[in-house]
LOZA-405937 format. One record per residue (C-alpha): x, y, z; chain. Coordinates in Angstrom, 2 decimals. Layout:
BEGIN
<x->X, y->Y, z->Z, mol->A>
...
***
This chain:
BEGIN
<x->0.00, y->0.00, z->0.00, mol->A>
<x->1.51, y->3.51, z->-1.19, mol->A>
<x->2.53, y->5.65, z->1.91, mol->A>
<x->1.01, y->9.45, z->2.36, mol->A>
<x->4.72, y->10.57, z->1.15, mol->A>
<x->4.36, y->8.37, z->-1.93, mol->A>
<x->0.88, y->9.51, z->-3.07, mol->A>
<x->1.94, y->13.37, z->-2.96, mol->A>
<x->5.07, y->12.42, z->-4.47, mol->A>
<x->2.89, y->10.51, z->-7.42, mol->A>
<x->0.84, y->14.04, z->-7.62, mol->A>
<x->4.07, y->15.70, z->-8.90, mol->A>
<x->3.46, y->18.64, z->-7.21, mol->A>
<x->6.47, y->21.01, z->-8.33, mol->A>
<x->7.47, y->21.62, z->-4.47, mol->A>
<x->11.17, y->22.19, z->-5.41, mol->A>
<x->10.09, y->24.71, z->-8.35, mol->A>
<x->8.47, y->26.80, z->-4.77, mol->A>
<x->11.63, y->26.17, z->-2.81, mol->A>
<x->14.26, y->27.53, z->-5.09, mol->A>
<x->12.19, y->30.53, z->-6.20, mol->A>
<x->11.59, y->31.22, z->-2.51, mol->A>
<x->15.53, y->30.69, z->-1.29, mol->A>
<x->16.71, y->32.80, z->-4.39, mol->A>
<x->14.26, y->35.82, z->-3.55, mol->A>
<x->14.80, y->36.43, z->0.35, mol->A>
<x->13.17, y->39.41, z->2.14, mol->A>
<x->13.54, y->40.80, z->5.70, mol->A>
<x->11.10, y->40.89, z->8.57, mol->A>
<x->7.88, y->42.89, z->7.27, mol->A>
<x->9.57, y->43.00, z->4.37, mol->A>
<x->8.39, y->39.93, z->2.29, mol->A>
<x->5.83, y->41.74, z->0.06, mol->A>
<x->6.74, y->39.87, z->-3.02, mol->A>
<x->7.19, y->36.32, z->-1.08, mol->A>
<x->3.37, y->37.19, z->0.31, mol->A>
<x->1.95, y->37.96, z->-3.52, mol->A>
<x->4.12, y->34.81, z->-4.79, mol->A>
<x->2.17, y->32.71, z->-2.27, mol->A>
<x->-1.20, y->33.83, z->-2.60, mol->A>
<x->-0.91, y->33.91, z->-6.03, mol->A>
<x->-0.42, y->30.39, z->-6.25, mol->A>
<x->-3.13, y->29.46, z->-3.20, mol->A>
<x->-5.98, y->31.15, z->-5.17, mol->A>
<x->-4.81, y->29.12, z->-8.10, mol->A>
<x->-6.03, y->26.48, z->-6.18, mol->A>
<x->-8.63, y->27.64, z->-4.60, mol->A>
<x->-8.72, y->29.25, z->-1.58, mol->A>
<x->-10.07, y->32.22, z->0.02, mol->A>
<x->-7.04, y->34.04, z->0.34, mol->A>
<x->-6.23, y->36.99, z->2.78, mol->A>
<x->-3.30, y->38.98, z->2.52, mol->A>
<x->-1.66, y->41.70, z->4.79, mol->A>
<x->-2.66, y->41.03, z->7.89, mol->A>
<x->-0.03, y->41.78, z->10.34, mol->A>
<x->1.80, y->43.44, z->7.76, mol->A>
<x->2.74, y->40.84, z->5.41, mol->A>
<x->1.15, y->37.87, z->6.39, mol->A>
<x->-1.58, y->35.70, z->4.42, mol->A>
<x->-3.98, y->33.24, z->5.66, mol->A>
<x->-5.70, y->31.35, z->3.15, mol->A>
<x->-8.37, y->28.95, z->4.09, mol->A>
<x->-10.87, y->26.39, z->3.16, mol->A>
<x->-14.06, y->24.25, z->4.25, mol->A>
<x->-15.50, y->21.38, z->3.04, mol->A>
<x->-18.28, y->19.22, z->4.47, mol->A>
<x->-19.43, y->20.20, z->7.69, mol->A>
<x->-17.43, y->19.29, z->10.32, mol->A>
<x->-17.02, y->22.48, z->12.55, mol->A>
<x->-13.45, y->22.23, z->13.62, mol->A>
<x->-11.26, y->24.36, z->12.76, mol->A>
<x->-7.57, y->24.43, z->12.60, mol->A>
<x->-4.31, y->26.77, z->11.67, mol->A>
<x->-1.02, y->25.47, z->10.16, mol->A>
<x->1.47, y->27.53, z->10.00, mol->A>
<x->4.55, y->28.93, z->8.09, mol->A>
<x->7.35, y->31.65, z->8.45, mol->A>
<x->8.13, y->33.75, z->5.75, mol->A>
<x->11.16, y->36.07, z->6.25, mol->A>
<x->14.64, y->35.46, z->6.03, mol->A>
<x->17.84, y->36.69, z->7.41, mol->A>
<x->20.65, y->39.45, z->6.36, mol->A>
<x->22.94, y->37.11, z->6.23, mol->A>
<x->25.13, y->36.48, z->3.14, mol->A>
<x->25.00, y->33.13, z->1.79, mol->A>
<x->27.94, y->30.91, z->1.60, mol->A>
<x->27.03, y->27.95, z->-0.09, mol->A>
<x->27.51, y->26.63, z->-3.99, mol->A>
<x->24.15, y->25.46, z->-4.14, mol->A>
<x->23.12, y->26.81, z->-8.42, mol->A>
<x->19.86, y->28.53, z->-6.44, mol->A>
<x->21.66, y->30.37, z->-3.81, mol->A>
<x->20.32, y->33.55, z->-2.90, mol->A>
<x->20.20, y->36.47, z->-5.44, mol->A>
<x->19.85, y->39.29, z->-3.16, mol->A>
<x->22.93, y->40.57, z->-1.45, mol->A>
<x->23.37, y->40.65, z->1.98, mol->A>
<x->19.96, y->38.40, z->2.58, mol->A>
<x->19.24, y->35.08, z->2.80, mol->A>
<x->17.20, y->31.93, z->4.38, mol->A>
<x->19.68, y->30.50, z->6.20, mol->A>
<x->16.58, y->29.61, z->8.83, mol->A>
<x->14.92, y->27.44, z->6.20, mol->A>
<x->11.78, y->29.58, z->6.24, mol->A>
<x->11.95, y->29.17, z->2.62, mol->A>
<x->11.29, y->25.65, z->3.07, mol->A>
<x->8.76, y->25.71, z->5.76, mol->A>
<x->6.32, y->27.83, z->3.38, mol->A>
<x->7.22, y->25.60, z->0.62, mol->A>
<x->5.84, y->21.79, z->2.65, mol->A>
<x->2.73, y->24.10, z->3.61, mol->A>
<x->2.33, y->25.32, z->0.46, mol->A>
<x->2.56, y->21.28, z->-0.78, mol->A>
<x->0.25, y->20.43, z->1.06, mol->A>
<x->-2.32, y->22.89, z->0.50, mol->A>
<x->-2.35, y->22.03, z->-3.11, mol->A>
<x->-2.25, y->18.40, z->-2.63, mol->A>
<x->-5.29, y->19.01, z->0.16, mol->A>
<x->-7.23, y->20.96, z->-2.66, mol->A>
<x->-6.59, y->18.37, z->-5.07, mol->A>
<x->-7.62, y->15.76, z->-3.03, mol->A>
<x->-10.48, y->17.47, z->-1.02, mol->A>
<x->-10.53, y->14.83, z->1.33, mol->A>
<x->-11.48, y->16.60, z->5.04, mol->A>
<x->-14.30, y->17.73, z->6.66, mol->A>
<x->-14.25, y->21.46, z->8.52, mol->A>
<x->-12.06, y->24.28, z->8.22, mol->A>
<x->-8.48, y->24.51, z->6.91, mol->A>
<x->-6.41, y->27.70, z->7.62, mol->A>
<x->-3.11, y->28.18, z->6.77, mol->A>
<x->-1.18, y->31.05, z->7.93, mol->A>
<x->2.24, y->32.15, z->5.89, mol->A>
<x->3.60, y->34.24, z->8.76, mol->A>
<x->6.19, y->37.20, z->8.39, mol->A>
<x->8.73, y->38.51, z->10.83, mol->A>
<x->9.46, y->35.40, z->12.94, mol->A>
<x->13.17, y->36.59, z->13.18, mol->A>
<x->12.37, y->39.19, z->14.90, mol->A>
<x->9.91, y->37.63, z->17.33, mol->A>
<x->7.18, y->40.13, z->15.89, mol->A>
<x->5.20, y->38.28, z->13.48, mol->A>
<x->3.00, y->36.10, z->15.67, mol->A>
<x->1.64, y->39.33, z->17.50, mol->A>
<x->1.35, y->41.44, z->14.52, mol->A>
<x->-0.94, y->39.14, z->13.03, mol->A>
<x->-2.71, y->38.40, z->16.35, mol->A>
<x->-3.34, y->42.58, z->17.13, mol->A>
<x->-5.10, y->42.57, z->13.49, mol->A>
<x->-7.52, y->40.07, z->14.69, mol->A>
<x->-6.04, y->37.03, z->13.69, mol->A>
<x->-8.18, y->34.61, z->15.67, mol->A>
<x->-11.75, y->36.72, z->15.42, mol->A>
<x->-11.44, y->37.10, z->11.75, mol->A>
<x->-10.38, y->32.77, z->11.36, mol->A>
<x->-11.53, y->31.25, z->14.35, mol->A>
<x->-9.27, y->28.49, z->14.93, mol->A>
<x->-9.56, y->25.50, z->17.58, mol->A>
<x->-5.59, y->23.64, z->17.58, mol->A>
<x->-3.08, y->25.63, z->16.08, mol->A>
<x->0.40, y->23.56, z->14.80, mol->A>
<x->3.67, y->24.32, z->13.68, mol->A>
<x->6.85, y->23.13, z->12.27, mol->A>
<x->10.35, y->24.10, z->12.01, mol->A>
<x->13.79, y->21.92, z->10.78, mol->A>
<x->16.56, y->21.35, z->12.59, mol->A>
<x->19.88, y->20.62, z->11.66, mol->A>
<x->21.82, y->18.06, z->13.72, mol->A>
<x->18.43, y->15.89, z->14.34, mol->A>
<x->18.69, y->12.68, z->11.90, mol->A>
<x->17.14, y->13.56, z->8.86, mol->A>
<x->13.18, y->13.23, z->7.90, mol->A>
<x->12.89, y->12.08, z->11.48, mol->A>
<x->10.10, y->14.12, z->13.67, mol->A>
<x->10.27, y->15.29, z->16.74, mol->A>
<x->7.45, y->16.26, z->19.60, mol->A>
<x->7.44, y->16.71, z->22.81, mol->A>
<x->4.59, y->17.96, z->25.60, mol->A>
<x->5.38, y->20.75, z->27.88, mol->A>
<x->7.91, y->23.92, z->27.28, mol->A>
<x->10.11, y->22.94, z->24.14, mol->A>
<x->12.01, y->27.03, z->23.34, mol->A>
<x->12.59, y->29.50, z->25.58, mol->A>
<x->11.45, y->32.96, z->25.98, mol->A>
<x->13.67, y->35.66, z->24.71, mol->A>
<x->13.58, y->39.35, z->25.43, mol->A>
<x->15.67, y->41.78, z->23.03, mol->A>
<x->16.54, y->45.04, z->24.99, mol->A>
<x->18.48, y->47.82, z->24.37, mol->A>
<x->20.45, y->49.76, z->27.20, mol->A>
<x->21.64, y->53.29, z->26.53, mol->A>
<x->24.24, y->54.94, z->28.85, mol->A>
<x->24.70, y->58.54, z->28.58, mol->A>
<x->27.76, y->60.56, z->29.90, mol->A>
<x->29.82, y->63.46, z->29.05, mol->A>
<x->32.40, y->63.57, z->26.36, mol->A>
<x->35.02, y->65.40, z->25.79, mol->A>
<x->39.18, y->64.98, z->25.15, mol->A>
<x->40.72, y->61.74, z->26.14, mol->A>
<x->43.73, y->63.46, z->27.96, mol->A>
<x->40.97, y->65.33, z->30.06, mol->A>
<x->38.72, y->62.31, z->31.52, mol->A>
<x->38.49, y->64.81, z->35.31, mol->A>
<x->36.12, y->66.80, z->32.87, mol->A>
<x->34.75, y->63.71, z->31.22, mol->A>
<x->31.39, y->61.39, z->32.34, mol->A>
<x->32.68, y->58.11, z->30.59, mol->A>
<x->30.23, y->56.25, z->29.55, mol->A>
<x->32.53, y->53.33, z->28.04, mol->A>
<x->33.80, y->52.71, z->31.12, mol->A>
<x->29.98, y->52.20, z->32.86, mol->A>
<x->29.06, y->50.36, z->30.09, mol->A>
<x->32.14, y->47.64, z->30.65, mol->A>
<x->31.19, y->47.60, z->34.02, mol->A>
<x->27.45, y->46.90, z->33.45, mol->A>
<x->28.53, y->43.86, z->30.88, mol->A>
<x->30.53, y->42.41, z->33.57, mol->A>
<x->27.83, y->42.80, z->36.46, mol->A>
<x->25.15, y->41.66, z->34.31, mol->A>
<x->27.35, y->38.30, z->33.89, mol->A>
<x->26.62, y->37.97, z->37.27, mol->A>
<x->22.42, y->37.48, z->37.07, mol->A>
<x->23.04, y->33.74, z->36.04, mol->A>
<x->25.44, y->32.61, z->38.47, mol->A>
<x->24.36, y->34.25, z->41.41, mol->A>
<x->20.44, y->34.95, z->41.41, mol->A>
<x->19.44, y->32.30, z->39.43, mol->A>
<x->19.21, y->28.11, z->40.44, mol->A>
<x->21.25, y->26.08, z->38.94, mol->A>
<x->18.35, y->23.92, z->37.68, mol->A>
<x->16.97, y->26.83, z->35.85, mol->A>
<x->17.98, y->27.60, z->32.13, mol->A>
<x->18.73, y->31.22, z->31.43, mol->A>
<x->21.34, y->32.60, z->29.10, mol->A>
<x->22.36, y->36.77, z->29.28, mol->A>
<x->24.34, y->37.40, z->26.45, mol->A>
<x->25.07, y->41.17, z->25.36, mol->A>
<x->25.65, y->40.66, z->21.82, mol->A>
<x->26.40, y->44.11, z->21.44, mol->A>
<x->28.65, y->47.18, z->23.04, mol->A>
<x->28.72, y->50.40, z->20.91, mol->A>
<x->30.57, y->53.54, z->21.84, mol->A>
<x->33.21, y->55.78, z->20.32, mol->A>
<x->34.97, y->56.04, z->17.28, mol->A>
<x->38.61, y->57.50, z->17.90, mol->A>
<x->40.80, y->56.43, z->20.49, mol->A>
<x->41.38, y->59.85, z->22.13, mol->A>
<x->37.71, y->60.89, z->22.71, mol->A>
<x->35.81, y->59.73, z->25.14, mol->A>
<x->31.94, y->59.14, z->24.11, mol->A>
<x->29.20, y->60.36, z->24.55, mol->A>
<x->27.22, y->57.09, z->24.81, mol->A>
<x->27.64, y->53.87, z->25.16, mol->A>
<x->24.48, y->51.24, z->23.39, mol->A>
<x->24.17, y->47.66, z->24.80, mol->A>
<x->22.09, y->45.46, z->22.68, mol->A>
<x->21.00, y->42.60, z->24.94, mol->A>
<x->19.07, y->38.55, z->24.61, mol->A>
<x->17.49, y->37.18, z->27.24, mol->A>
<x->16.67, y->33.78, z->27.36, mol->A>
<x->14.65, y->32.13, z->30.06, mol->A>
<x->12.33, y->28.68, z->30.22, mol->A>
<x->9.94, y->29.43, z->33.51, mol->A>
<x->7.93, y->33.00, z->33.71, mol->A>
<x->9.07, y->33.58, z->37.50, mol->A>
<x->12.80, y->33.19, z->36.74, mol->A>
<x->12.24, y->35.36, z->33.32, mol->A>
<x->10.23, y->38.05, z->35.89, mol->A>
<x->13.01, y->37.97, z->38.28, mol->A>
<x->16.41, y->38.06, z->35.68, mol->A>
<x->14.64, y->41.16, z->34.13, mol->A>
<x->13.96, y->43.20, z->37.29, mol->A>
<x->17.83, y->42.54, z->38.33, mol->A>
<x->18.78, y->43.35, z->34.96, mol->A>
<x->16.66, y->46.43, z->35.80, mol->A>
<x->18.36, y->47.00, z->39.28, mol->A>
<x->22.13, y->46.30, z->38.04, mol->A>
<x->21.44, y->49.03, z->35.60, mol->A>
<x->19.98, y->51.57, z->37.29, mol->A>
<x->22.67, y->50.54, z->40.55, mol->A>
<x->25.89, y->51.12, z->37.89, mol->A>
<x->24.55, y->54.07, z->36.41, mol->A>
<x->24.46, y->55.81, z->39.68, mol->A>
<x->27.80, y->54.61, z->40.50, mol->A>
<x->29.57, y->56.10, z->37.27, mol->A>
<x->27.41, y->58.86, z->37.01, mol->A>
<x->26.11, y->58.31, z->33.97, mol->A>
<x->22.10, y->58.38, z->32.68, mol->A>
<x->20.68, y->55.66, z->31.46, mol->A>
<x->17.83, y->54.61, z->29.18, mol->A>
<x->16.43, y->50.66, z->28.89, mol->A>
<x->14.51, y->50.25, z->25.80, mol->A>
<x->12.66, y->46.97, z->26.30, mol->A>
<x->11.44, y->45.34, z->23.19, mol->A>
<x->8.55, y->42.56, z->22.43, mol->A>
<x->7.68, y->40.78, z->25.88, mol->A>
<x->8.99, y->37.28, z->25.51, mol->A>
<x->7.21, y->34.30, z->25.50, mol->A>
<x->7.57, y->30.80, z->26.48, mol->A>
<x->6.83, y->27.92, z->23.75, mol->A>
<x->4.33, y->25.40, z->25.14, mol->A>
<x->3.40, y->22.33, z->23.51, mol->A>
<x->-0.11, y->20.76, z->24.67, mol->A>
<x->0.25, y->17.80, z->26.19, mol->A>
<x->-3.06, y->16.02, z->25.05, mol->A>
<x->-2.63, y->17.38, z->21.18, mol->A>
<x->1.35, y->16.72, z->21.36, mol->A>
<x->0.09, y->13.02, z->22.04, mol->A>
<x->-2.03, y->13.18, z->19.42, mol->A>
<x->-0.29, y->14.40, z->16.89, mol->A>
<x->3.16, y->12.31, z->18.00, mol->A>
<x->0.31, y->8.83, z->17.03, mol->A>
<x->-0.52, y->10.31, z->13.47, mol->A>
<x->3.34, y->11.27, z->12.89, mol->A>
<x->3.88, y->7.41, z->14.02, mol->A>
<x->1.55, y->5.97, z->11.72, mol->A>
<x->2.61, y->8.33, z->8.99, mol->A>
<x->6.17, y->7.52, z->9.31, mol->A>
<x->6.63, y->4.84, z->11.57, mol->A>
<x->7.63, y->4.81, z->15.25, mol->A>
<x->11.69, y->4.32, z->14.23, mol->A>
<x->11.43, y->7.78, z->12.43, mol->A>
<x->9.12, y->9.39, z->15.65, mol->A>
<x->10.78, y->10.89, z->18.73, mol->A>
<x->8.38, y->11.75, z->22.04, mol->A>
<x->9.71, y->13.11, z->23.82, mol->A>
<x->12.73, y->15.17, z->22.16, mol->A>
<x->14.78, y->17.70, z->22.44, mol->A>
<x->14.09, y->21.10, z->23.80, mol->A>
<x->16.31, y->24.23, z->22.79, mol->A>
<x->17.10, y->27.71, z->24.30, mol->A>
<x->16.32, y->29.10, z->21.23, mol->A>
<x->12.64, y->31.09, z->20.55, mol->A>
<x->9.87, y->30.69, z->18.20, mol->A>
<x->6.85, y->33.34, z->17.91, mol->A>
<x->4.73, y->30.75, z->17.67, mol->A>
<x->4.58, y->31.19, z->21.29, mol->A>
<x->1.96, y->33.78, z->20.97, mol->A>
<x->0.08, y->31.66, z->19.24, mol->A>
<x->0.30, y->28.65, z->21.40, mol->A>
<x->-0.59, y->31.16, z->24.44, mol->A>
<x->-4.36, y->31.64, z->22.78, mol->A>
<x->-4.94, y->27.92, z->21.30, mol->A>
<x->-3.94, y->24.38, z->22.06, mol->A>
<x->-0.75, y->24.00, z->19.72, mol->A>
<x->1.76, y->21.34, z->18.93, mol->A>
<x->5.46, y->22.90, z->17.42, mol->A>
<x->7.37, y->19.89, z->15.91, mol->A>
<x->10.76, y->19.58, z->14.54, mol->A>
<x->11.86, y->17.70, z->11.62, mol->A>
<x->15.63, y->16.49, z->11.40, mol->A>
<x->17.69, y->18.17, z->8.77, mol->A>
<x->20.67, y->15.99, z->9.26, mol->A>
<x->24.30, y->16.78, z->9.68, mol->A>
<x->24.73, y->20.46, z->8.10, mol->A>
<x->25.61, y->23.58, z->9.42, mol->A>
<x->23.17, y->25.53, z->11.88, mol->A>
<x->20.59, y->27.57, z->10.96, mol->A>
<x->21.85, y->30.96, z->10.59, mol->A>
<x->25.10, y->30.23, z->9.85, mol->A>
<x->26.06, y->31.50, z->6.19, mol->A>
<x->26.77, y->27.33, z->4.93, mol->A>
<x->23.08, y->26.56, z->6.18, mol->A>
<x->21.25, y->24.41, z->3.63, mol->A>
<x->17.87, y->22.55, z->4.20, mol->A>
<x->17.36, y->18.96, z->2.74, mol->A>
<x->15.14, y->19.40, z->-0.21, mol->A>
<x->14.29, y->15.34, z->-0.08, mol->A>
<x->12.76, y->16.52, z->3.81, mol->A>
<x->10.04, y->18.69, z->1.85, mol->A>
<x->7.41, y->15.42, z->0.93, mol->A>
<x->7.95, y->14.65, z->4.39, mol->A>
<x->6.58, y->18.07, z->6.06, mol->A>
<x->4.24, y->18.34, z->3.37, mol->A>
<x->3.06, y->15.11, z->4.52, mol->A>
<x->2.62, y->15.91, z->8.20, mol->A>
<x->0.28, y->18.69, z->7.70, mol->A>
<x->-1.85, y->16.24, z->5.29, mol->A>
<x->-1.81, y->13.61, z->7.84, mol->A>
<x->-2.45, y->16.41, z->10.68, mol->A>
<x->-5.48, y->17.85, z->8.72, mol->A>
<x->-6.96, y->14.90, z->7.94, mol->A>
<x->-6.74, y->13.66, z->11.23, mol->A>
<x->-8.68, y->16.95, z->13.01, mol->A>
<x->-10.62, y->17.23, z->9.99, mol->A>
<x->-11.93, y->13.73, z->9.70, mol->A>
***
């Protein structure tokens, strides 16, 4: 008997024409206007009700048949990175500077499979959204689309999502219950001081110097006020101030990710964060401004629909290519948001031994695509039965 993966494979639906036009036309968070046309284009080909720009960029196409009343949302991340690409693959990137080296590219591509093999087929009963998301980079995406009424406008009962990941054995899922990424929060911290002549620092407020301090002291958040059982990571990816060696700055900019897995230890690394700042500006003299950016979110997995959907993945792929539960990463996801407002399974499919995403030699699997593409079949018609 001919697998799920076979039949769509027998349907010869051009997923690797999608792929390489996608990868060799990358666009930026809120950016991916042409991406957004590209894919509803092709979704009203096949005939769905398509919406476009709702959270900016993002479309939502959807579809009912019979008359189940359940409804449910796959989804897809559109944007890509600016990062150059350093591969030889002959449909590398044609825009300089940009590039999916998160495999985005191919996550739109297995949805958009399967939404042409599901209209082909028509074989489910209720509601079918999918939602081509934009701005997942920069954790924004998820609640842009939500503030323009993303769940009044397509009500939506389980919500699902999948992402690759390299260093997982290839084609292989994997699902597990409970908190799978961690929150992150992006801040900015801006020191002010007084500049002036480098051989005059009495008449100086150096903020450089506060700043160094504050990187050091903020080092100490993990080691000293958090348990060790608790997963956090501080990093301050960036320290900007002054340009010539014998003038001291005016200000000093710390660009800062915060990564946490449990809501009380996120609550309490912020407010020292908070209190280390405020406690070394005073000391140095300096002012200080903390720009805090989109409130972070822990990813949750249901446990009853992570169950679920680990049986169908089983019985689509067989319990050899199936791990429950797997691995969890300190990474982030948007989908957060949307897991926050609906039962929601986030899944990850191997991509084998290759670089990391978002490292310049990335490259997704092109044989994984029949595989996702064949998850969100087996998914749909599973809820939609």
């Amino acid at each position: 008997m001919p697998s799920l993966i076979d039949d769509i494979q027998a349907e010869q639906i051009p997923m690797e024409v999608y792929f390489r036009h996608l990868h060799q036309h990358p666009e930026l968070a809120f950016e991916e206007t042409e991406s957004a046309a590209y894919i509803a284009d092709l979704l009203r080909q096949w005939g769905y009700e398509v919406t476009e720009g709702i959270g900016g960029t993002g479309v939502v196409a959807r579809m009912q048949l019979g008359d189940g009343t359940t409804s449910i949302g796959l989804r897809a991340d559109t944007d890509a990175l600016p990062v150059p690409e350093m591969t030889d693959l002959p449909y590398k990137s044609k825009v300089a500077g940009k590039s999916h080296t998160c495999g985005h590219d191919a996550h739109t591509t297995m949805l958009l499979g399967a939404a042409q093999y599901l209209a082909r087929k028509g074989n489910f009963n209720g509601t079918l959204n999918l939602i081509f998301q934009p701005a997942e980079e920069i954790m924004a995406g998820a609640p842009a689309m939500l503030g323009d009424d993303l769940l009044r406008r397509f009500p939506m009962d389980y919500m699902f999502g999948l992402h690759n990941m390299p260093g997982l054995e290839a084609g292989t899922l994997y699902l597990t219950a409970g908190p799978v990424m961690a929150a992150v929060d992006n801040w900015e911290i801006e020191l002010t001081g007084k500049g002036g002549h480098g051989s005059m620092p009495e008449r100086c407020i150096d903020p450089l110097v506060a700043g160094s301090a504050l990187v050091m002291s903020l080092q100490t958040i993990v080691s000293r006020n958090v348990a060790a059982q608790d997963a956090v990571v501080v990093t301050i990816g960036a320290f900007n101030s002054g340009e010539a060696g014998n003038v001291i700055p005016q200000n000093a900019v710390l660009r800062l990710s915060v990564r946490s897995r449990d809501p009380d230890t996120r609550t309490r690394v912020l407010d020292r964060i908070r209190a280390i700042t405020a406690a070394t500006a005073e000391g140095y003299n300096v002012g200080f401004e903390i720009r805090e950016g989109q409130p972070g979110a822990v990813l949750v997995n249901d446990d009853e629909q992570t169950r679920i959907c680990t049986e169908v993945a089983c019985r689509l792929l067989g319990e050899e290519r199936v791990v429950n539960p797997g691995p969890t990463f300190m990474g982030s996801e948007d989908f957060a948001f949307f897991a926050q407002q609906r039962p929601s399974v986030y899944g990850f499919l191997g991509n084998g031994d290759t670089p990391m995403v978002h490292h310049p030699e990335y490259a997704f699997d092109p044989a994984n695509l029949p595989v996702g593409a064949a998850y969100w079949v087996a998914i749909t018609q599973h809820y939609l039965r």
